[in-house]
Every structure is written in C-alpha cells, then in structure tokens.
matplotlib code that plots the C-alpha trace (Angstrom):
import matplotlib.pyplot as plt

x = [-18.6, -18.8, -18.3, -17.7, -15.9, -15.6, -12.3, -12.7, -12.6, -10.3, -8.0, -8.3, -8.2, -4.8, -3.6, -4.9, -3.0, 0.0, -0.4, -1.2, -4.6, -3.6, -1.9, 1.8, 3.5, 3.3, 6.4, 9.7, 9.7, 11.3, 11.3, 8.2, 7.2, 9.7, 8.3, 4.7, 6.1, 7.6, 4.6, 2.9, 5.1, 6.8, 9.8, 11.6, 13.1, 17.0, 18.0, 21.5, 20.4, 21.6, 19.2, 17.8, 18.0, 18.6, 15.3, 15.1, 14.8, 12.4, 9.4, 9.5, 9.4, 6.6, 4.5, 5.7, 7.6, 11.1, 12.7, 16.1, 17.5, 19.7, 16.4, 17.0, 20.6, 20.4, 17.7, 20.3, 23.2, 24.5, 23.5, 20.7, 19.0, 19.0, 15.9, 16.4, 18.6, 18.7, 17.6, 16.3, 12.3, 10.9, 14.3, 17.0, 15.2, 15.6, 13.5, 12.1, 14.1, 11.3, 11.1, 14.2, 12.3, 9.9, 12.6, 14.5, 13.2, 14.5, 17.8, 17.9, 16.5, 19.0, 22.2, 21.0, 21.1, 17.5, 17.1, 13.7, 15.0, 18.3, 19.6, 19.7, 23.5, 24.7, 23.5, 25.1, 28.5, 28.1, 27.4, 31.6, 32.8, 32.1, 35.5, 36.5, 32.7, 34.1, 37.1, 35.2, 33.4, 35.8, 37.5, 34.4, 33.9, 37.6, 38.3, 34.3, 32.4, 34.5, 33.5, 33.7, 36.0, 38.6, 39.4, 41.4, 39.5, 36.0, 35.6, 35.3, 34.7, 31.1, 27.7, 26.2, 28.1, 31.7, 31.5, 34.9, 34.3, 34.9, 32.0, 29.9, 31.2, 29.9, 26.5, 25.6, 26.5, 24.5, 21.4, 22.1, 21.7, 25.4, 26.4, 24.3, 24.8, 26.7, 26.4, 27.6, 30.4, 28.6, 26.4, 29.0, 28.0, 30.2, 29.6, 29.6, 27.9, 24.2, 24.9, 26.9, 24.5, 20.9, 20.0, 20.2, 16.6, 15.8, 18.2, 17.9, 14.2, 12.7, 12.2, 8.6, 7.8, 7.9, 4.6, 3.5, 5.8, 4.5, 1.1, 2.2, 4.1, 0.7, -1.4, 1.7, 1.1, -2.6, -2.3, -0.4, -1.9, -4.8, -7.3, -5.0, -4.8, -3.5, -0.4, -0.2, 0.1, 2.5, 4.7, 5.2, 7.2, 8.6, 6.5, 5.7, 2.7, 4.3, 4.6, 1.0, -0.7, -3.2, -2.2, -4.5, -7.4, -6.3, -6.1, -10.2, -11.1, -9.8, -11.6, -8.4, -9.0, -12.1, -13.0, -14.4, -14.8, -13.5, -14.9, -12.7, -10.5, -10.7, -9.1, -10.6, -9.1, -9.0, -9.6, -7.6, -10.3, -8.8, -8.3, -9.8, -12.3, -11.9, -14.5, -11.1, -7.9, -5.7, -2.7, 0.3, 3.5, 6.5, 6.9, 10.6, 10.0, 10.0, 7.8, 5.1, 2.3, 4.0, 6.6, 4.1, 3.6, 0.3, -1.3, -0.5, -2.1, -5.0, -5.6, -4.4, -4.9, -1.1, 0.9, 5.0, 8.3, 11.9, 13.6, 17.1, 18.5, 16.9, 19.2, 18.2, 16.8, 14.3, 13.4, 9.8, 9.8, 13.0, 16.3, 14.6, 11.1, 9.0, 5.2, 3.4, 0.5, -2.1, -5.5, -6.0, -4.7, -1.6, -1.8, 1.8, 5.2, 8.9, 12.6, 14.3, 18.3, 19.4, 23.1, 24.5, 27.9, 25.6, 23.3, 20.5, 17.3, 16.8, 13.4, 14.1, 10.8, 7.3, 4.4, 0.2, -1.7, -5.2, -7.3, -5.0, -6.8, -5.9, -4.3, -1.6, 1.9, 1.1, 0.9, 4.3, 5.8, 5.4, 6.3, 9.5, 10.1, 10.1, 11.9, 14.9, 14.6, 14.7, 17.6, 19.4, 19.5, 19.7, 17.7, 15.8, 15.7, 12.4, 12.8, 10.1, 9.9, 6.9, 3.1, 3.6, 6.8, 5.9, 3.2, 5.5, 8.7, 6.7, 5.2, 8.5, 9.8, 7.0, 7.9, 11.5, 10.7, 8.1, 10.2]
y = [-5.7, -8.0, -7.0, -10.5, -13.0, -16.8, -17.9, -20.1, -17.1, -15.1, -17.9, -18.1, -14.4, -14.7, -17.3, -15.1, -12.4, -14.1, -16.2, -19.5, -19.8, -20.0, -23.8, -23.5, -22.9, -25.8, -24.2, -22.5, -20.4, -17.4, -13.5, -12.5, -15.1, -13.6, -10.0, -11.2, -12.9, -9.7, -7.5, -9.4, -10.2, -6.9, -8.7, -11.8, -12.5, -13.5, -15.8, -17.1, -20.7, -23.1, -26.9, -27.1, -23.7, -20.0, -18.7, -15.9, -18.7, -21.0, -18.6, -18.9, -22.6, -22.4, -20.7, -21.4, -24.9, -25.9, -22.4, -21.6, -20.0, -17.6, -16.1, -14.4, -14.0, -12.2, -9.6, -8.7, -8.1, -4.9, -3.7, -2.6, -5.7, -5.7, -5.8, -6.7, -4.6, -5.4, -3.5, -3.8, -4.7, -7.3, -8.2, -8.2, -8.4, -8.4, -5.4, -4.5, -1.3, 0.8, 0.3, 2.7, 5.7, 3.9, 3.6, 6.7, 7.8, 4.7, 5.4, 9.0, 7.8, 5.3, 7.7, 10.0, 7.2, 6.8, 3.4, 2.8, 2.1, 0.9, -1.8, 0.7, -0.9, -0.3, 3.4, 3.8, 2.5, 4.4, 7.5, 6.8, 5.7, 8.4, 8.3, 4.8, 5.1, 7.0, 5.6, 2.3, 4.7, 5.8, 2.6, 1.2, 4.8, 3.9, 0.4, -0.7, -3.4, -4.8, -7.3, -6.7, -9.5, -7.4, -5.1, -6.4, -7.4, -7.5, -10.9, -10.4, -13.6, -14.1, -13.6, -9.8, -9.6, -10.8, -8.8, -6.3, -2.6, -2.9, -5.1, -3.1, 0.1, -1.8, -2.7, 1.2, 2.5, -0.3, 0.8, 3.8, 3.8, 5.1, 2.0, -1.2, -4.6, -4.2, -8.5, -11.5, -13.5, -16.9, -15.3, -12.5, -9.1, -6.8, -3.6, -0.1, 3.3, 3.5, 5.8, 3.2, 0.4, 1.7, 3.1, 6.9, 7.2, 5.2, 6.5, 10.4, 10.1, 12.5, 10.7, 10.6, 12.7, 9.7, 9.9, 9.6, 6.3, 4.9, 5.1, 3.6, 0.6, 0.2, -0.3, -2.6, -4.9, -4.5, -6.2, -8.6, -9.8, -9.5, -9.5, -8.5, -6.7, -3.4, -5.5, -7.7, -4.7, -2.8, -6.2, -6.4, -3.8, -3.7, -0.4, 1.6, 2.2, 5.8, 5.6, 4.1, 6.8, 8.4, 6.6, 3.5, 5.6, 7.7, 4.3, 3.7, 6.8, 6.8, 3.3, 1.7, -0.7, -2.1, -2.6, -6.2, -8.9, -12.3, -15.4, -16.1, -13.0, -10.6, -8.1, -5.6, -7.4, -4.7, -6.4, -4.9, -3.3, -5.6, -8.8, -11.8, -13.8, -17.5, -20.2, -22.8, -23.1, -26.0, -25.2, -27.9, -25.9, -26.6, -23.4, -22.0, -20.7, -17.2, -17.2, -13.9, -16.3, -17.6, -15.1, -13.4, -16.3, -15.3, -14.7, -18.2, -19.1, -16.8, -18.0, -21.9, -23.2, -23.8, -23.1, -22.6, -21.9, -21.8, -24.1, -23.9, -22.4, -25.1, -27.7, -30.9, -32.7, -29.9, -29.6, -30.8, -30.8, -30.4, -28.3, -26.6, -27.1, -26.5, -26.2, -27.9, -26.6, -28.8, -26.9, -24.1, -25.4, -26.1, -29.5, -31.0, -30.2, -31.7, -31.3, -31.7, -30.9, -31.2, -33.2, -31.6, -33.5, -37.0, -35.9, -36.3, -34.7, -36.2, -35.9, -35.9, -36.2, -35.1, -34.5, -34.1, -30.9, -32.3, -33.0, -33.5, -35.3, -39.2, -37.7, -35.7, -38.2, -39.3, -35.4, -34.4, -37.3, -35.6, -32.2, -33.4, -35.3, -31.9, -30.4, -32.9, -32.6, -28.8, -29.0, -31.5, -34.1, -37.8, -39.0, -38.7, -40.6, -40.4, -41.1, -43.0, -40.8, -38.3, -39.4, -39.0, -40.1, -44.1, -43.7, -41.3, -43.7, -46.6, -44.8, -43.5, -47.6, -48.9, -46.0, -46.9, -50.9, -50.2, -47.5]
z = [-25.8, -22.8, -19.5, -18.1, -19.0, -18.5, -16.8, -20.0, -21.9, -20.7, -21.3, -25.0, -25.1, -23.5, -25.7, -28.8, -27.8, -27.7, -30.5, -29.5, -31.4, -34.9, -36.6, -36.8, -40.5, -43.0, -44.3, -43.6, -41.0, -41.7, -41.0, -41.8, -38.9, -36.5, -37.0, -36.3, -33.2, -32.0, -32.9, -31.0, -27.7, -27.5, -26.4, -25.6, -22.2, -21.7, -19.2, -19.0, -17.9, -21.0, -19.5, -22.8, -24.9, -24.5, -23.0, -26.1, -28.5, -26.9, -27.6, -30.8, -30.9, -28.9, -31.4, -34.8, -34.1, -35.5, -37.1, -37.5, -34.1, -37.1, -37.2, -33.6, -33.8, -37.3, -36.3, -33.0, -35.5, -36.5, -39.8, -42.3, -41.2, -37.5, -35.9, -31.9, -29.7, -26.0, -22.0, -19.7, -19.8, -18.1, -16.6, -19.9, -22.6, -26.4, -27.9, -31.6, -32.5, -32.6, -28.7, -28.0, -27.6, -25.4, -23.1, -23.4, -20.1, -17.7, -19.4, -18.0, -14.9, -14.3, -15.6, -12.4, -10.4, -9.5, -7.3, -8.7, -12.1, -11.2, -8.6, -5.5, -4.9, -8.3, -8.0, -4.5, -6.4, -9.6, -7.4, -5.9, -8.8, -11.5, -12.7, -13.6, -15.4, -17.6, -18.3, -19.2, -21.3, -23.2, -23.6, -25.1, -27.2, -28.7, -29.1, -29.1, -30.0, -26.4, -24.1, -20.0, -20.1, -22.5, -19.3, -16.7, -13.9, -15.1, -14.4, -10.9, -9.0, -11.1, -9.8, -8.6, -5.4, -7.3, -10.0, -10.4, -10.6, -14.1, -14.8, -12.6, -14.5, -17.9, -16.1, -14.8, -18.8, -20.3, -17.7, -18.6, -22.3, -22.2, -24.1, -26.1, -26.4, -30.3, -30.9, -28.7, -28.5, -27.5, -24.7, -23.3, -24.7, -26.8, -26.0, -28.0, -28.3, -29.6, -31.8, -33.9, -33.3, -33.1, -36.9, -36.9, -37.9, -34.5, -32.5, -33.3, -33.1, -30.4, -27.1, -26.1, -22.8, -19.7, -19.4, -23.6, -23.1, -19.9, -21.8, -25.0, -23.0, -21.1, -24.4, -25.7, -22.6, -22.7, -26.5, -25.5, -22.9, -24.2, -20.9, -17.7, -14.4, -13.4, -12.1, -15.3, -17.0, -15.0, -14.7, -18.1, -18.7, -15.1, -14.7, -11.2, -9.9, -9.8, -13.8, -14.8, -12.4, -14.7, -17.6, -17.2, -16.8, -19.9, -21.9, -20.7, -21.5, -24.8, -25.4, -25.6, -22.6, -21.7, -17.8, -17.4, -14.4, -14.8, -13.3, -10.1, -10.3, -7.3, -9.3, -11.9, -15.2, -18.4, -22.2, -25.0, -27.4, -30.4, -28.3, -30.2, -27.9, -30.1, -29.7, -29.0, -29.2, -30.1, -29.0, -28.3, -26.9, -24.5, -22.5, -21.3, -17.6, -19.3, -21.6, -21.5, -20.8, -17.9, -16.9, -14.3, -12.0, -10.3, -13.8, -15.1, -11.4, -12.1, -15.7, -15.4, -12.2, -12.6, -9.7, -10.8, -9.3, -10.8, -8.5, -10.6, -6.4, -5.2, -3.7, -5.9, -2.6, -1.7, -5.4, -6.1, -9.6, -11.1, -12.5, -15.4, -15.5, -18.8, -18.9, -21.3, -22.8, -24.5, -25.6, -23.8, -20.7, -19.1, -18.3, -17.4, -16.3, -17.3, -15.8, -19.5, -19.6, -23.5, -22.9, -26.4, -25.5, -25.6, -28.8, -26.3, -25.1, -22.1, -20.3, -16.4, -14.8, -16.2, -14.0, -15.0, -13.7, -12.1, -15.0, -17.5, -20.4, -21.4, -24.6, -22.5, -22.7, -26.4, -27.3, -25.0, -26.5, -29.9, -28.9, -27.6, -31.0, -32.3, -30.0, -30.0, -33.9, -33.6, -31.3, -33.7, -31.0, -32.2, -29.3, -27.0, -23.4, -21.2, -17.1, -15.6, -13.0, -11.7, -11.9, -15.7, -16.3, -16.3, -19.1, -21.3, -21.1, -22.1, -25.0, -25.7, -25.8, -27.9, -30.5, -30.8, -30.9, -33.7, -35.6]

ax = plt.figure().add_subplot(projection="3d")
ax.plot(x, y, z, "-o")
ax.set_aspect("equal")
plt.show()
C-alpha cells in the first residue's frame, strides 16, 4: 500500500469513496440505489434553505441523476419500510436506522445537559426549565406524532434567539433522544417517542459503550471519505477531539486506517484500507453547498483548489458570487460555480450567475449547460433561463440561445 499519494490521487480516492467514480444508472433509479447511496455517505445533511431543492435531496441527484425525491421521503416514513430517521450529525442530518445506537451516547450527553454536545444556551435553559420539558413531553407522549407549532406559542418570533419556550422545550427533547422526528408536514417536524417510530429491533438494541461508537463513527467517516485528516474525520460526525482520543490510533493499529502523506497537505492524511485508488474519474455533478464532498470547506480547499463560502447572510451587494451557490464538478475537479434559484411559481430554473475555477477546461459551459437540462427536467421545470453574468455566464447564455433557436 502506498504511503504517498498524488494530490491527483487523493482526489479520485475521495471521489470513489463517495461515489462519484462509477456512470450513473441507465435505468430507474430506485431503492436499491438509495441504499448504496446511504452505505456509502453515512448521511445526508438538512438545510432549511428551499433556492433550488431541499439540501437532503440534492445528493442524490448528484450521483445517480434524475430519481424520484419519494425515494427520500418514503425511507423517513413510519413503517416496515422506513429507512432514514433524523439527529443531529453533521449539523441535522438524516441517518440509516442502524445509526441509532451509534448515537446513543450524544443523546445521554445532551439529556444531562452537557454544552459540548448541546448548544451551551439551550442547556443553560433546559437546566430552568425542567418542568415545562416535561410537560411538552408528555404532550407529545399523548397526543404525538405533534408539530411545535400545535402548542401555543411555539412559534416564537422565528430564528434561534425568537424561538418560544415551547419550541426550545421541543428542541432540548429531540437532542435528547427524548423524542424523533415521526414524518414532516412540508418541512416542519412532527414529533413522537422513539419507541413508536424507531423499529423495536433497532431501538431496544444495546447501546454501544461511547467509546466502541466514537470508534465505529471514525471508521464510518474514514470510508467515506476515503483519504482524510484527523479533522476531516472528526468533522464528519461533529466528533471532539475529547471523543477520538485513542480511537484513531486504535483504528491504525487494527489496520483499519492507513497513515499516508499527500502532496501539498501539511497534515498527516489516513487512507481507508478499502478505499479504491481509480486511474480517472468522469464525473459530471452539480453540488448543493452540503454535500459530504464539500460540506468541510478546508477539505474541498485542500483537495480542489476550490475556495467556498455560503454567502446566503450576505447582504446581496457584498455577495461575490451569489444567493445559493452550487459547485460544479466536471472530472475530477471542481471547475465552476452558479447562483441558481428554481422560481417553481414561474416553471423556471433560472441560472443567476455562473463563474469558471482557474483552469477550467473549454468543455466546461457546454457540460453545465447539460447538467442543468437535467436538473430543470428533474425538478419538472419547463425552462430554463441563463444570466449572462459572471466570467462564465456570457458563454453559457449564448449556448443556452443557440439550443433553443435550433430545438
């Protein structure tokens, strides 16, 4: 096994790992894909932000192209068939079942108000507020699956610093583990007790010791990351340096991980003993800003050159790039940038600005013009409108025009 790789390298071996180096299905895309997705990933982010798509859904596009988003929604529905429940990961994430032991212990950590696994100012206020916890408790206990928004108040004036007591009651029992996310009505959660969401052979299953899941969650983000840091890996699962003390040397010792140098990184980088090492990669992928090859922003620095910010709190004069920004991923490199908003009202994707990464190739707006044919197709869009604006934008709109005149 090497002990050095390529910057090259080490990209493909990230883009292996997360399954950007095999073709996309010919065919339906269906379960069986999802599952493969998810065995890989480990996870899929949730953001709230609605520019052009939920960012749990986008992920999957990514990789596998046009699917049915009832793919996602069915696997976080109650029943025999569920496959997703949702905590917090890295940030609010949608899990595969068989994760809920693995987090056992950040549940009991944050249900004894531990401000290392919980905002410290939701502990301080569950810590005076132990009584209307658990009467939000046992209003969910009686009359759950219930929504925050079914108690009077928990509306709050929105954001973290408006939100009512109620909602922040809701908020402490879901970190938790007190209560789960039971389905959603549109994007607001309806909550109810584990026990009558998570399958009883999952949920009664014996919680692994902290340390026996620390370790497991470390060799989960080793694998899908394929070659990473000690940081990449901690990041992944939101880990402290507190909990991976030990545990990544355990993972070397056992052969699991496999020290290595990578061109250009200061860092000691660690390669998954199964990670694939591919000659190339032809991928073609619009990212959403939390996607697990980009979610950690110095990584995608460290493995792309690509340098990215969410600029959504920008105000739009300061903004360099745009609203909501997806990267664009073309080989095995990221080499562009849009501000897309999908105007659902309008039946239009519309492509705000799009930008070129140094040494993008001359291919690059003929091959985001197609990816955002599929995307708007995906999205069931009936057009789609390209700005002239950004160093890339004039070259995309005109082959955008010469399309529709010619179609």
């Amino acid at each position: 096994m090497r002990e050095k790789l390529s910057l090259p390298m080490a990209r493909r071996v990230a883009l292996a790992a997360q399954g950007f180096a095999e073709p996309r299905p010919s065919g339906p895309v269906d379960r069986r894909h999802l599952n493969r997705v998810l065995g890989r990933l480990g996870l899929l982010q949730i953001d709230s932000v609605s520019a052009v798509v939920r960012a749990h859904y986008m992920p999957l596009f990514s990789r596998l192209g046009p699917y049915p988003m009832s793919l996602i929604d069915d696997a976080a529905k109650p029943g025999a068939k569920r496959r997703l429940f949702e905590y917090w990961a890295h940030e609010a994430s949608f899990l595969p079942l068989e994760t809920w032991p693995l987090m056992q212990w950040r549940m009991r950590r944050a249900a004894g108000n531990d401000e290392s696994e919980i905002y410290g100012g939701l502990a301080r206020w569950a810590r005076r507020n132990g009584p209307l916890i658990e009467t939000i408790y046992g209003e969910v206990a009686s009359r759950g699956p219930l929504a925050a928004s079914h108690i009077e108040g928990a509306k709050g004036k929105g954001g973290w610093w408006g939100w009512s007591d109620e909602k922040h009651a809701f908020e402490w029992l879901f970190w938790a583990g007190r209560i789960t996310t039971h389905s959603r009505r549109g994007f607001e959660r309806l909550y109810d007790l584990p026990e009558r969401v998570i399958p009883p052979g999952i949920y009664n299953a014996p919680a692994p010791k902290p340390e026996d899941a620390h370790r497991e969650l470390l060799r989960m983000s080793a694998r899908a990351l394929g070659v990473a840091t000690y940081g990449d890996l901690r990041d992944y699962y939101r880990l402290s340096p507190g909990d991976v003390k030990g545990r990544l040397e355990e993972l070397v010792e056992e052969g699991e991980l496999l020290p290595v140098t990578v061109e250009g990184w200061k860092q000691q980088a660690y390669l998954h003993k199964d990670a694939r090492m591919p000659r190339k990669v032809h991928a073609r992928a619009l990212l959403a800003p939390f996607d697990p090859l980009v979610f950690e922003r110095s990584r995608a620095e460290r493995l792309f050159d690509f340098r990215y910010r969410i600029e959504i709190y920008t105000p739009a004069e300061k903004r360099q790039y745009g609203y909501y920004v997806l990267p664009f991923l073309l080989g095995d490199t990221v080499v562009a940038r849009a501000d897309v908003k999908a105007d659902r009202p309008a039946g239009v994707l519309r492509v705000l600005a799009t930008f070129a990464e140094p040494g993008a190739p001359p291919d690059t707006a003929a091959e985001l013009l197609d990816e955002f044919r599929l995307m708007q197709s995906w999205l069931g869009l009936e057009r789609l409108e390209v700005v002239p604006k950004g160093d890339l934008g004039p070259a995309l709109a005109k082959l955008a025009r010469a399309e529709r005149t010619t179609s």
